[in-house]
N, C-alpha and C positions, 0 to 999 in steps of 0.2 A: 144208467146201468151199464152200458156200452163201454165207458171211461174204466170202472170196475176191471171190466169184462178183459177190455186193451191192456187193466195195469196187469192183471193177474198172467196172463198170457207173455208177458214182457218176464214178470219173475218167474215162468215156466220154461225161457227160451233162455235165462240163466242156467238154471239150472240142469237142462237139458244136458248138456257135453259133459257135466261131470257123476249126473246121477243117472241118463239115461240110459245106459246101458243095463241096468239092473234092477229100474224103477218102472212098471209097467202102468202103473195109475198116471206116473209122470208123464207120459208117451199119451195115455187114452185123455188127459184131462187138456195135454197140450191140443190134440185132435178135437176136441169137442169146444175147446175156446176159439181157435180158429173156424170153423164151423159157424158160434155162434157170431163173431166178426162178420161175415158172411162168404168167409175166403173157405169157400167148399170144396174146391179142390185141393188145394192146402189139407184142410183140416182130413177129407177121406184119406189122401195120400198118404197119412200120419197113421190112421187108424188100420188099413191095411198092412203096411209094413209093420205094427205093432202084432195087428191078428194073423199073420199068415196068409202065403197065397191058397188057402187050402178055402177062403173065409168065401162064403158067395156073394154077389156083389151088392153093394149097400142102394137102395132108394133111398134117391133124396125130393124130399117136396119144396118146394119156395113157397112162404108165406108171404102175402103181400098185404 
């Protein structure tokens, strides 16, 4: 699933530069595939700049 996970994330980080600026699911689903990668600071980074500094701050749990 992780393979998936990496290709999908890959044609998100295409299309980022030319659709993100106006695609906000493009931005939250780029945040949440890096995330599920497990690159969490990546993936919060994404989510905050997408939501606002107004957003309060995200918990994150580690599943082991």
């Amino acid at each position: 699933m992780l393979q998936c996970v990496a290709e999908a994330k890959s044609l998100l980080l295409e299309a980022e530069p030319r659709h993100g600026a106006t695609s906000a699911i493009l931005n939250f689903n780029l945040a949440c595939h890096h995330s599920l990668l497990g690159e969490m600071d990546i993936g919060i980074a994404e989510f905050r700049l997408q939501a606002g500094p107004s957003t309060p701050p995200v918990a994150v749990r580690e599943f082991r």
